[in-house]
N, C-alpha and C positions, 0 to 999 in steps of 0.2 A: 579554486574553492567554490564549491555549490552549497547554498540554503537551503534547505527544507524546511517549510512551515506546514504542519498537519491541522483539520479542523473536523470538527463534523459529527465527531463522539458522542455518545450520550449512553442515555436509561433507554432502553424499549424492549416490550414484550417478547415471549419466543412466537413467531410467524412473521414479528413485524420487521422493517426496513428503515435504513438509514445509507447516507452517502457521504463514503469520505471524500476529502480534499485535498490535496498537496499542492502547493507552491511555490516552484523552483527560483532562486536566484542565483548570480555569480555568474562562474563562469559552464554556464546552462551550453555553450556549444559542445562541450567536453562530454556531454551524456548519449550512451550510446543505448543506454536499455533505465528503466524505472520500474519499480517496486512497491508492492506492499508485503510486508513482513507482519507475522504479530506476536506474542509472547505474554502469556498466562503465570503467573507465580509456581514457581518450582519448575517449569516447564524450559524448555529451548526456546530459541526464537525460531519458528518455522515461517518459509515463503506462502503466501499467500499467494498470489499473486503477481506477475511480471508482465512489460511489455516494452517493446524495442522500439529503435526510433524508428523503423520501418511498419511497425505495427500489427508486428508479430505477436499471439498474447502466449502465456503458460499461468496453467492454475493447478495451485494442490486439489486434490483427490477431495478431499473437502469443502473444496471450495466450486469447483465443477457444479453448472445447473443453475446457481445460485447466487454467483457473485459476477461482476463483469467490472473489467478494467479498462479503462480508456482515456487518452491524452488530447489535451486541447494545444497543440503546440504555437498556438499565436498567443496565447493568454500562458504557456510555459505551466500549465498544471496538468496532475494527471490525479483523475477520481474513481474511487471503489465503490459501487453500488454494491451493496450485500440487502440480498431478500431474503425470507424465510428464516430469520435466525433463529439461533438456536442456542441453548445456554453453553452449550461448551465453545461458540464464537466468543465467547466473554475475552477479552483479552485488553492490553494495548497494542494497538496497532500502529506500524513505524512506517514510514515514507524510506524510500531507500532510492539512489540512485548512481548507475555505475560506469565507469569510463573501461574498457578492454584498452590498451596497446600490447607490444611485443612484450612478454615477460611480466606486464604489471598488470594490477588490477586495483583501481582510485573507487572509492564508495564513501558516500558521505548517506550521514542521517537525519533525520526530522528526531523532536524530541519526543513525539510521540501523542497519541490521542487515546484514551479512554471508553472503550466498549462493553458495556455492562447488557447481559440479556439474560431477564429474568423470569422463572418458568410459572 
């Protein structure tokens, strides 16, 4: 079983900047890739943002230019820098974290943090 704890959230302008946080516990050897997701009212949860334990990154089309992903794996977190927001980033945004073996796929969640960007 893996933790997720997310932080970082907040109020701020469209142009301005904020950086999330996640903080993995448990059984943290089991993750083979980490996530940001995020999810708007009425909307899906769409990826943000991914990166593997090798440090490979993928970013939605939205997010491209402007956000960056990246993992501290001695301190077991990984943070979302997002620049330039923009009111349709408003969302919560979730911590995601994923184990691949033969046939399965293990994903656990953060509860999530609060991104409000106001125009």
């Amino acid at each position: 079983q893996v933790q997720l704890v997310e932080s970082g959230g907040g109020l701020v302008q469209a142009g301005g900047s904020l950086r999330l946080s996640c903080a993995a516990s448990g059984s943290i050897f089991k993750i083979n890739a980490m996530a940001w997701y995020r999810q708007a009212p009425g909307k899906q949860r769409e990826l943000v943002a991914a990166i593997t334990s090798g440090g490979s990154t993928n970013y939605a089309d939205s997010a491209k230019g402007r956000f960056t992903i990246s993992r501290d794996n001695a301190k077991n977190t990984v943070a979302l820098q997002m620049n330039s927001l923009k009111p349709e980033d408003t969302a919560v945004y979730y911590c995601n974290s994923r184990n691949v073996v033969v046939g399965l796929t293990y994903d656990s969640w953060g509860q999530g943090t609060q991104v409000t960007v106001s125009s």
